[in-house]
NUTIKOL-461636 format. One record per residue (C-alpha): residue number from 1; chain; y, z, x. Coordinates in Angstrom, 1 decimal, always signed. Each point is the difference from the previous one (the first is absolute). Last residue first. Layout:
NUTIKOL-461636
@marza:NUM | mivex:A | py:Y | pz:Z | px:X
...
END
This chain:
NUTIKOL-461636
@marza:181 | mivex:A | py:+1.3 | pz:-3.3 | px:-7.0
@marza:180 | mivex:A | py:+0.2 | pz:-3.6 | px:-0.7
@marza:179 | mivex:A | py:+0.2 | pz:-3.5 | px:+1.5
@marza:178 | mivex:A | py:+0.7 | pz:-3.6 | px:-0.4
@marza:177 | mivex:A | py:+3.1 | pz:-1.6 | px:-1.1
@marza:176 | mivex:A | py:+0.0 | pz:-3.9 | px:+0.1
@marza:175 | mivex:A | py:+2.8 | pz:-1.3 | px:+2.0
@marza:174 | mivex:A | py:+3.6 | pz:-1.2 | px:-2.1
@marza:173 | mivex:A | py:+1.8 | pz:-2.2 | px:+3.0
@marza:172 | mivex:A | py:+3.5 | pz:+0.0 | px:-0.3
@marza:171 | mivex:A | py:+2.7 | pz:-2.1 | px:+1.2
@marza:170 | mivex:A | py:+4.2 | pz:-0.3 | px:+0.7
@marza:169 | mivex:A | py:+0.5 | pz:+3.1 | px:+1.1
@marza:168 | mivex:A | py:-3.4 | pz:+1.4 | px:+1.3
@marza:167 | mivex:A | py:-2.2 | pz:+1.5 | px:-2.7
@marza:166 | mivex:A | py:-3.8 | pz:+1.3 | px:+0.6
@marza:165 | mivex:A | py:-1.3 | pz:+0.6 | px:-3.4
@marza:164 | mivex:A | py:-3.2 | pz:+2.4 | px:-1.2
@marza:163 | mivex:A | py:-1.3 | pz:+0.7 | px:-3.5
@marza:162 | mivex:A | py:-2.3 | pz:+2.5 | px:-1.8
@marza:161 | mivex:A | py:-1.0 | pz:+2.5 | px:+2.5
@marza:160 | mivex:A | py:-1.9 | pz:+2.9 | px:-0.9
@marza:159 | mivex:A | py:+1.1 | pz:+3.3 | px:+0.3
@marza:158 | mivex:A | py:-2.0 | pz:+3.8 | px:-0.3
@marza:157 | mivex:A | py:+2.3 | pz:+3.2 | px:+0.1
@marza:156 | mivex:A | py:-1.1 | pz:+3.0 | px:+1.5
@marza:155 | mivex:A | py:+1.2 | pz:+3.7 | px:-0.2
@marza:154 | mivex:A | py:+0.2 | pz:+1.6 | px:-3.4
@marza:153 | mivex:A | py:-3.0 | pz:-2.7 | px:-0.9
@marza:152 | mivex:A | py:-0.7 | pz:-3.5 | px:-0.2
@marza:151 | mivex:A | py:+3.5 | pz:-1.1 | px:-1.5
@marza:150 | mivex:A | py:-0.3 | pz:-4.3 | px:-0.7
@marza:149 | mivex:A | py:+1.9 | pz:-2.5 | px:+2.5
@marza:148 | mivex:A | py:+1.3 | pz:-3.1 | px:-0.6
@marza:147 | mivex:A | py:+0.8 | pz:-2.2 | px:+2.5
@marza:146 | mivex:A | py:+2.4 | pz:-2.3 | px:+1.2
@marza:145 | mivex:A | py:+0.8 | pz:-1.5 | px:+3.9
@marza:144 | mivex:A | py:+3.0 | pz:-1.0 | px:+1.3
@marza:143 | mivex:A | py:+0.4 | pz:-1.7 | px:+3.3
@marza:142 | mivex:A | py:+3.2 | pz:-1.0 | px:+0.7
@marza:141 | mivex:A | py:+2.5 | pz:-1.8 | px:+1.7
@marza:140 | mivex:A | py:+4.0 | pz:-0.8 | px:+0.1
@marza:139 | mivex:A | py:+1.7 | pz:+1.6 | px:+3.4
@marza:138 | mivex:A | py:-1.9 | pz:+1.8 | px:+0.4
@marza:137 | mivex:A | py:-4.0 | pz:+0.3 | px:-0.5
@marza:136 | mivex:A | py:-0.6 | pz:+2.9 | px:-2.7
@marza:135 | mivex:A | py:-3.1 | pz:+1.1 | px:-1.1
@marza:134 | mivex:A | py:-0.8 | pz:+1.2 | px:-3.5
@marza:133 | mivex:A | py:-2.9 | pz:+1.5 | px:-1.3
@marza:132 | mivex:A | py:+0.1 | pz:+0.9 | px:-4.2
@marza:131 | mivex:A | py:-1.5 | pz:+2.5 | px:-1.5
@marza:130 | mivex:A | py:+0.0 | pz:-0.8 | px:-3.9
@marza:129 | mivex:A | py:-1.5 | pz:+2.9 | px:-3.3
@marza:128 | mivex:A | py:+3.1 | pz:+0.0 | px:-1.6
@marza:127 | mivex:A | py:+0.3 | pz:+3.3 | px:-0.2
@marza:126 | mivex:A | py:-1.1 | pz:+0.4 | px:+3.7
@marza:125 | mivex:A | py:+2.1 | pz:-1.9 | px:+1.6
@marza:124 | mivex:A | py:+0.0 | pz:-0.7 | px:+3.4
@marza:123 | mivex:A | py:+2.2 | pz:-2.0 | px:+2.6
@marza:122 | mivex:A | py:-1.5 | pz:-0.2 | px:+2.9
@marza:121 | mivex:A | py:+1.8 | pz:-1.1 | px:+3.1
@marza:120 | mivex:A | py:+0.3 | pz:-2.0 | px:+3.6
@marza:119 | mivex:A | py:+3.4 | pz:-0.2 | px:+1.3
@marza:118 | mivex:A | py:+0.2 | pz:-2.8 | px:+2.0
@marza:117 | mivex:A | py:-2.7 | pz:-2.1 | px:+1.8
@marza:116 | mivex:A | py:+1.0 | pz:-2.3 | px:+2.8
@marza:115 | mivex:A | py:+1.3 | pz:-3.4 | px:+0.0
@marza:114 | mivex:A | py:-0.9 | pz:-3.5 | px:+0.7
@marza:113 | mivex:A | py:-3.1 | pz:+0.1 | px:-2.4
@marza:112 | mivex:A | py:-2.7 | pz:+0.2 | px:+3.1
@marza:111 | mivex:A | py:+1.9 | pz:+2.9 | px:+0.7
@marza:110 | mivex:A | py:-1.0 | pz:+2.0 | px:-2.5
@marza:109 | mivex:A | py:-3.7 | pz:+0.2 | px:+0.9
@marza:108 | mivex:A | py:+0.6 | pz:+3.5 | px:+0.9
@marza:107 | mivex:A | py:+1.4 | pz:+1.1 | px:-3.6
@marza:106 | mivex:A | py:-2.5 | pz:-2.2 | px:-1.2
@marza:105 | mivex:A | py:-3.3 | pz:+1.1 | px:+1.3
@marza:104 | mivex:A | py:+1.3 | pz:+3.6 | px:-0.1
@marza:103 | mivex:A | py:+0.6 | pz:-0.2 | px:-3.9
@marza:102 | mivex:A | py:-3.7 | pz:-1.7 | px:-0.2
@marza:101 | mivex:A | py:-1.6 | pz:+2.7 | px:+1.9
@marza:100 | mivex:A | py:+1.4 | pz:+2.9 | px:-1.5
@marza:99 | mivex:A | py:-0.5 | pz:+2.9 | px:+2.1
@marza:98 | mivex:A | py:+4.0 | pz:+1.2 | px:-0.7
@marza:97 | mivex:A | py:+3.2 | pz:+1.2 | px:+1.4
@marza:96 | mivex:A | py:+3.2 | pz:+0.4 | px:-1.2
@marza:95 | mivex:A | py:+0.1 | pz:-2.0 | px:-3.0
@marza:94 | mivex:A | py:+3.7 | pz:+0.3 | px:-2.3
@marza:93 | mivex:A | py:-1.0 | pz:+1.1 | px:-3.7
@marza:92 | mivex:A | py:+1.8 | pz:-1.1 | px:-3.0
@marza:91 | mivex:A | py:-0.6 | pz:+2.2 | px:-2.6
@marza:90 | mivex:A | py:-2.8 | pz:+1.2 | px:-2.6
@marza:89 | mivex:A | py:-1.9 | pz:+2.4 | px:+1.8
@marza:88 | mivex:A | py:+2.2 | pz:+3.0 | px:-2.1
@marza:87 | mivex:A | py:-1.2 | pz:-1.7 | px:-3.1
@marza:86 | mivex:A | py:-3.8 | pz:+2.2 | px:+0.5
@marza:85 | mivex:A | py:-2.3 | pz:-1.1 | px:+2.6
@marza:84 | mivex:A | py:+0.6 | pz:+2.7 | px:+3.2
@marza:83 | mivex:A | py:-1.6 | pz:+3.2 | px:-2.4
@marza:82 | mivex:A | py:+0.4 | pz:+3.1 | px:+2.4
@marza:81 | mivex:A | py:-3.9 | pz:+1.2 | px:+0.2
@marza:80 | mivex:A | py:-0.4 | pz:+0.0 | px:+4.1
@marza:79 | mivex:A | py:+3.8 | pz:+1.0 | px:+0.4
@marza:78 | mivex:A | py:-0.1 | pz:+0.9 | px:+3.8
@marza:77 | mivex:A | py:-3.3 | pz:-1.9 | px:+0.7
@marza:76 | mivex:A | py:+2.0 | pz:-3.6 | px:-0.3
@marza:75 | mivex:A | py:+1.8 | pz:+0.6 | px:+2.5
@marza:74 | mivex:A | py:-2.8 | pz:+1.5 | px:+2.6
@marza:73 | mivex:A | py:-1.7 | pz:-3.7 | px:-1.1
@marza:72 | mivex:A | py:+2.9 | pz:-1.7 | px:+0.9
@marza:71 | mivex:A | py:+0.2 | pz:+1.8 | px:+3.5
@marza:70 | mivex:A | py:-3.8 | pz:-0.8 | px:+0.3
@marza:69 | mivex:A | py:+0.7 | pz:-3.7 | px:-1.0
@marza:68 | mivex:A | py:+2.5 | pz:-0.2 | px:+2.3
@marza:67 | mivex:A | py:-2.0 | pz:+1.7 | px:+3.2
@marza:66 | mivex:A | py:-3.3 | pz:-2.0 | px:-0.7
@marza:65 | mivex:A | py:+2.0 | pz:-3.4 | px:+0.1
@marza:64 | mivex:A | py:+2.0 | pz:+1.4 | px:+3.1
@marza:63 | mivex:A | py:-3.6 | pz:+0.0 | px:+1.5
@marza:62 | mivex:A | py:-1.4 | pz:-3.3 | px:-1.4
@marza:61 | mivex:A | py:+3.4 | pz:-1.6 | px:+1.9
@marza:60 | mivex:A | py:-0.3 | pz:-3.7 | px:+0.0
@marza:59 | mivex:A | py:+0.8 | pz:-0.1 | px:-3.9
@marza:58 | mivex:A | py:+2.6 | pz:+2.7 | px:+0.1
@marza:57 | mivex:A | py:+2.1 | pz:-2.7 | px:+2.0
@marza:56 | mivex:A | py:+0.4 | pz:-2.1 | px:-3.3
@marza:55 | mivex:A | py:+0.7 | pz:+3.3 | px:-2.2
@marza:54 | mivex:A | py:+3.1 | pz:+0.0 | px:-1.1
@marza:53 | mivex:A | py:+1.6 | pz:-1.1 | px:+3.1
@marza:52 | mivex:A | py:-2.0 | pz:+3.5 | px:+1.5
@marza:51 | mivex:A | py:+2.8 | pz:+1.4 | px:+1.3
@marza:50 | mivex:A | py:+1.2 | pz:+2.1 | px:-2.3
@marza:49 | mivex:A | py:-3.8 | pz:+0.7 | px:-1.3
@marza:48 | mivex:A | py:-0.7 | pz:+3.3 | px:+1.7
@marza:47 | mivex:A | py:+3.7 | pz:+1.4 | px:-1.0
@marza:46 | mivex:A | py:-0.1 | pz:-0.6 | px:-3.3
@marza:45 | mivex:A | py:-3.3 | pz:+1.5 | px:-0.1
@marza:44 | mivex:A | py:+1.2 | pz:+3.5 | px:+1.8
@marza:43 | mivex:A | py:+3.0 | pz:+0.0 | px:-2.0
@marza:42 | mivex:A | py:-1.9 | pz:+0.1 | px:-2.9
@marza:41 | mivex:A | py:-1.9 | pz:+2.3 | px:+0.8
@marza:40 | mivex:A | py:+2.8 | pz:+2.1 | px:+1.2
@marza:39 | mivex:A | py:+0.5 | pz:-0.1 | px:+3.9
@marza:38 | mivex:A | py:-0.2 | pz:+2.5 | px:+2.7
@marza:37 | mivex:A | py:-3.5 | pz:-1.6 | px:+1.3
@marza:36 | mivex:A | py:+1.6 | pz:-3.0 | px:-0.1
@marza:35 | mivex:A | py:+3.0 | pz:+1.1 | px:+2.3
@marza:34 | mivex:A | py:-2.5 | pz:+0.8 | px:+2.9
@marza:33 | mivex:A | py:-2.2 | pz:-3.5 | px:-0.6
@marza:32 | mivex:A | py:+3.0 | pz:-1.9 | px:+0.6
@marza:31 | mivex:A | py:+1.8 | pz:-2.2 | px:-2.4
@marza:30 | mivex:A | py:+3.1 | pz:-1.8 | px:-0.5
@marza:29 | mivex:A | py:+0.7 | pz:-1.2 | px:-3.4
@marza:28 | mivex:A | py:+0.5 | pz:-3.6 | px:-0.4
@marza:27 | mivex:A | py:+2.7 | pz:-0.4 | px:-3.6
@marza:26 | mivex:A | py:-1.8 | pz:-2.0 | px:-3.0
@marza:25 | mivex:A | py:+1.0 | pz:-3.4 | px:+0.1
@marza:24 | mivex:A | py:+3.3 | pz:-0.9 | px:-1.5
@marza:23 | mivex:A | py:-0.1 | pz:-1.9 | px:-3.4
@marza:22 | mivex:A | py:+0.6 | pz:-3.4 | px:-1.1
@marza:21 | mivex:A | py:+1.2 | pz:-0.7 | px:-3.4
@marza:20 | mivex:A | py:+3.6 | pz:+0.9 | px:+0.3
@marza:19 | mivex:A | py:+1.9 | pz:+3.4 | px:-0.2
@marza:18 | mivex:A | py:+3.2 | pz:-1.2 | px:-1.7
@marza:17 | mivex:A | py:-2.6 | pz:-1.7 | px:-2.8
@marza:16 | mivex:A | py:+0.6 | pz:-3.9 | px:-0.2
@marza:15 | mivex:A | py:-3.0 | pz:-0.6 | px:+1.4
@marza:14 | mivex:A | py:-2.0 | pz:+2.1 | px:-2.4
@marza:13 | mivex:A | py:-1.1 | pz:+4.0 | px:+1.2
@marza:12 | mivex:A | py:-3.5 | pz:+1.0 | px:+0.8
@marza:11 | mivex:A | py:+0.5 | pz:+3.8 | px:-1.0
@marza:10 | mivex:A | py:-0.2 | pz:+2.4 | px:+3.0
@marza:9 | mivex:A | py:-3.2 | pz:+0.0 | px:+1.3
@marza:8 | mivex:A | py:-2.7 | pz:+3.1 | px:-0.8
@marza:7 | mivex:A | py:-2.2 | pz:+0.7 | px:+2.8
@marza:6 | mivex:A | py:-2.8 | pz:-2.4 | px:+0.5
@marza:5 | mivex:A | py:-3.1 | pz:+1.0 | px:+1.9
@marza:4 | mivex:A | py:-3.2 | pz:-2.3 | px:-0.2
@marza:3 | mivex:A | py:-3.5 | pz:+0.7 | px:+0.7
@marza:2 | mivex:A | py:-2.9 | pz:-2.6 | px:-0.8
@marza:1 | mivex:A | py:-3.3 | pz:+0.8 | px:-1.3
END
């Protein structure tokens, strides 16, 4: 099963919004195995991942692998029966690290596009049932991805993908969506 950590982004605004469409990576956090052992949880994760280019370099590393997933699992342990699928996972979340094989594929394959990837999000709602993957390639692509997803349990939420799109500025190639967890 694939991890992902996405903190919550701030709301993916229209071009003609004063803050603009594209926004800022997250912020590198220095590290050293002193100040980790200082940190919150949270902090602790954040910190493992910051340079991690959301999880391309994690792939060579089986060992800081181990390490993220334990400091997400020592997360998780601190409210093992908080309910994590109710309406406050609908938003637009910003990726900060994931296992995702796909999402890596193309966030390092970016390139081959003239560009590199952008901001890459999910934007959930649980109401209406829709997760939806978006990656960003500035100046004018994307990769967007729908799905619906259906509550499991307090904690998990299943998806399966219903359509995919890759979208430069003048073209766009609908793919077939394949997939589900």
């Amino acid at each position: 099963m694939a991890k992902s950590l996405s903190l919550p982004s701030r709301p993916f605004n229209s071009p003609s919004s004063s803050i603009g469409t594209h926004l800022s990576q997250p912020p590198k956090i220095p590290c050293s195995s002193i100040s980790i052992q200082s940190q919150s949880p949270k902090d602790q994760l954040l910190a493992l991942i910051s340079d991690q280019e959301r999880g391309l370099k994690t792939q060579k590393s089986p060992q800081k692998l181990a390490s993220i997933v334990k400091s997400i699992d020592a997360l998780a342990s601190l409210a093992p029966n908080s309910v994590t699928t109710d309406d406050s996972l609908s938003a637009t979340w910003r990726l900060l690290w994931t296992t995702e094989k796909e999402q890596l594929f193309i966030i390092e394959k970016a390139h081959l596009f003239g560009t590199q990837a952008g901001d890459v999000l999910q934007v959930i709602d649980v109401k209406k049932k829709s997760l939806n993957n978006v990656i960003t390639f500035p100046p004018d692509g994307v990769f967007f991805v729908r799905s619906s997803i259906e509550v499991a349990s307090s904690q998990r939420v299943n998806f399966r993908f219903t359509s995919a799109v890759l979208r430069g500025k003048n073209w766009e190639i609908p793919l077939p969506p394949f997939g589900q967890g």
